[in-house]
C-alpha positions in Angstrom: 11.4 -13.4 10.1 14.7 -14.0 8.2 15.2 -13.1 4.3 14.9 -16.2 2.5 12.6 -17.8 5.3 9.2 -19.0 5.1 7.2 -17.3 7.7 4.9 -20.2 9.2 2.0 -17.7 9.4 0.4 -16.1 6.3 -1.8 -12.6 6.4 -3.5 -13.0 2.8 -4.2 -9.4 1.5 -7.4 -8.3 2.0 -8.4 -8.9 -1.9 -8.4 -13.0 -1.2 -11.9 -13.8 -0.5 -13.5 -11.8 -3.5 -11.1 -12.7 -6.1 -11.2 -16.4 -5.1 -15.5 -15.8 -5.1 -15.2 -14.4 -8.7 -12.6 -16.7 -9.9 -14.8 -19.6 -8.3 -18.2 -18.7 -10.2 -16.0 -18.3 -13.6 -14.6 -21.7 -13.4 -17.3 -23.6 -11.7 -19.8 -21.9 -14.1 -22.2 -21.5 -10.4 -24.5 -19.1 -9.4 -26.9 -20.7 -7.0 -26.8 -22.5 -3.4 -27.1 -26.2 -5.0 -23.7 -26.3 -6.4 -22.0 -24.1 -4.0 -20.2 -27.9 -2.7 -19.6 -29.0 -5.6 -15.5 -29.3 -5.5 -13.5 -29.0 -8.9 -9.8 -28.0 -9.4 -9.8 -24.9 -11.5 -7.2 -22.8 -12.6 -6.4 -20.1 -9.9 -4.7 -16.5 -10.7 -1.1 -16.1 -9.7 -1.4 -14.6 -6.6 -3.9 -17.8 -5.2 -1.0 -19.8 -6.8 1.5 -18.4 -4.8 -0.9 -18.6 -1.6 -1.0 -22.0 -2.2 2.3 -22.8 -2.6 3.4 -21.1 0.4 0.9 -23.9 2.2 2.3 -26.4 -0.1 6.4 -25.9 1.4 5.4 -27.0 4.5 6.5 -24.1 6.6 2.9 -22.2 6.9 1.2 -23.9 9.0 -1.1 -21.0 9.6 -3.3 -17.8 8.0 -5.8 -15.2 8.6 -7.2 -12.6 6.0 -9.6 -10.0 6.3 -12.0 -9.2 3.9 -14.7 -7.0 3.1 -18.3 -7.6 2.7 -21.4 -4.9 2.6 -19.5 -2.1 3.8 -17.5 -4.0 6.3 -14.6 -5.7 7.2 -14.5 -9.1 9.5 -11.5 -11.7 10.3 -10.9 -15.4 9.7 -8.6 -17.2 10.7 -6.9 -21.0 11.2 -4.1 -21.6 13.6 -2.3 -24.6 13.4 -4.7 -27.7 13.8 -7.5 -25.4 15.0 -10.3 -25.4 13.0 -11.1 -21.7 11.1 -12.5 -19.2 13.5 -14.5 -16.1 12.4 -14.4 -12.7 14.1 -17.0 -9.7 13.4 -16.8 -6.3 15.3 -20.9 -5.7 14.9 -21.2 -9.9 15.5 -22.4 -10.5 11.9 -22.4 -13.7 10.7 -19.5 -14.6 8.0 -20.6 -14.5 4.0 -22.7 -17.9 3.2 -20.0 -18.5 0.5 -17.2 -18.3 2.4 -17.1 -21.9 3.2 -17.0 -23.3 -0.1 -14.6 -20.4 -1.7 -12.3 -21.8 1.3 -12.5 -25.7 0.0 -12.4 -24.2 -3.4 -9.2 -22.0 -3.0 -7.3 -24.7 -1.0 -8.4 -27.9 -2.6 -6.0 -31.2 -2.0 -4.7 -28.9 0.7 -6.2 -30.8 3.9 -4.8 -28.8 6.6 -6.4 -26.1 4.9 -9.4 -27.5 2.5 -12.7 -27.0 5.4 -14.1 -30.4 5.0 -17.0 -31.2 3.5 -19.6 -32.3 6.3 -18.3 -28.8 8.0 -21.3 -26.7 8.0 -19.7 -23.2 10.2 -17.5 -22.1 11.0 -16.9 -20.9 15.1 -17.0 -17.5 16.5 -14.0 -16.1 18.1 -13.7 -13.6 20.7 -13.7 -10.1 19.4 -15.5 -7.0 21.0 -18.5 -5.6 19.8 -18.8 -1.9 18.0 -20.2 0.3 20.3 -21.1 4.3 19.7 -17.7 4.9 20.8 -15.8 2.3 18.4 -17.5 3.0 15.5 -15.6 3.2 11.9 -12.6 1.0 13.4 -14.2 -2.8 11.7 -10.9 -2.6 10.1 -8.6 -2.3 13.0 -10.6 -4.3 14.7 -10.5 -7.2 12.1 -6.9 -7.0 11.6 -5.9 -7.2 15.6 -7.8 -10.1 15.7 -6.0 -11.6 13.3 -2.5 -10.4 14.3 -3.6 -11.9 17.8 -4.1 -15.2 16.7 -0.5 -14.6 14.6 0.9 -14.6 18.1 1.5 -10.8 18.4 2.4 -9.8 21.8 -0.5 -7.0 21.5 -3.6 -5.9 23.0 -6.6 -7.1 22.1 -8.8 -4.2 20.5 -11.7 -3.0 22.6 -14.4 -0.5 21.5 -13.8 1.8 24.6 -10.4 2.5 23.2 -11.0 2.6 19.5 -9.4 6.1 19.4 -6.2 5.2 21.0 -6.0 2.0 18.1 -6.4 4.3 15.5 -3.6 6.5 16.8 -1.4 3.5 17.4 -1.8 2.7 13.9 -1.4 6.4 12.8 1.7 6.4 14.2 3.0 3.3 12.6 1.7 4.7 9.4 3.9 7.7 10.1 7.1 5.9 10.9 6.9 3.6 8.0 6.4 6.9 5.7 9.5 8.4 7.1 11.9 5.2 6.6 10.9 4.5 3.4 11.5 8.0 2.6 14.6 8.2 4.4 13.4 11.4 6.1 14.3 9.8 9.4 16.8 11.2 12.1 17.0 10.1 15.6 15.0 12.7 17.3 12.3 12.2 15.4 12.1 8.5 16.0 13.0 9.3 19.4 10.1 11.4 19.5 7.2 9.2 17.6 8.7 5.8 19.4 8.4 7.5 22.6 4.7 9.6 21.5 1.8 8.6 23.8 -1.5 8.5 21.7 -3.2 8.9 25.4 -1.7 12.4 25.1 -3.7 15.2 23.4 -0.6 17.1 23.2 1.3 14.2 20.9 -2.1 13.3 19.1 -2.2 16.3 17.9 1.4 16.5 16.6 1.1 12.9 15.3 -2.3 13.8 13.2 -0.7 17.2 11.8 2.3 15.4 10.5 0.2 13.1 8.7 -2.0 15.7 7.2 0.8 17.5 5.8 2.7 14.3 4.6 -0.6 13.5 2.6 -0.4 17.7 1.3 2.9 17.3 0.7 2.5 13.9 -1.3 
């Protein structure tokens, strides 16, 4: 993406779903199931605003969030025309709510606002937690929605949650080294080039990110 161009996929921060849920019940004055359809333009808070008019220019024709619900994190997304698709790493079903917080936060915005006789919204592919990919709900969540954002990336498996979280580990790292300007070529040389597959550069990778957290 080019400054001053509207990318044509959002990733809403991960704060969406329950700000919109709170700022739904405030302005609806709901608490219970029988209203939970009922569809009234409210007032949203700046950052829904700016969500919305994003949608409104035109140029987004897609988004995906993740969000966080009883100690866990699931995906949704909606691609294009495609209609919303849910992913969950321990195949949970999405919040009951989510439906109507997403006709609620994108009212008058069709491509966007689920319709009203909609009653789910479809499973996407997304592999299960198993003992071995446990704690990655998170990294699994996001790389399905960075999949359906068209990243040329692997899809996240629970064999090789270990090796995600050291991919991300090391993004972590580089982006803490050029926003501190702390970077030299051999050092991006080396962390470009670091295999997480390797115990040797695991190791180096997790130590320098212990001691930048020290050191913060």
């Amino acid at each position: 993406m080019f400054p001053g161009v509207e990318p044509s996929f959002i990733f809403l921060p991960t704060s969406f779903v329950e700000n919109a849920r709170e700022l739904r019940k405030v302005f609806e004055g709901i608490d219970n199931d029988a209203n939970l359809h009922r569809e009234i333009v409210s007032p949203y808070s700046p950052e829904i605003i700016a969500i919305r008019e994003g949608i409104r220019s035109g140029q987004v024709d897609s988004i995906g969030f993740v969000s966080w619900t009883n100690d866990h994190y699931s995906a949704t997304c909606k691609v294009l025309s495609n209609p919303y698709e849910f992913g969950d790493s321990l195949n949970r079903c999405y919040a009951s709510d989510l439906l109507p917080i997403l006709r609620w936060a994108f009212s008058r915005l069709n491509r966007f606002a689920p319709p009203l006789q909609q009653q789910s919204i479809q499973s996407g592919l997304m592999d299960v937690q198993g003992y071995s990919g446990g704690g990655s709900c998170g990294i699994a969540a996001t790389n399905f929605v960075e999949l359906r954002a068209g990243l040329p990336i692997p899809r996240w498996q629970a064999e090789q949650s270990s090796l995600f979280r050291d991919l991300i580990l090391q993004d972590l790292l580089l982006y803490h080294l050029i926003a501190r300007g702390k970077t030299t070529v051999r050092i991006l040389s080396f962390i470009l080039g670091a295999r997480p597959d390797c115990c040797i550069s695991r190791l180096i990778l997790i130590g320098w990110c212990r001691a930048l957290a020290i050191c913060r």
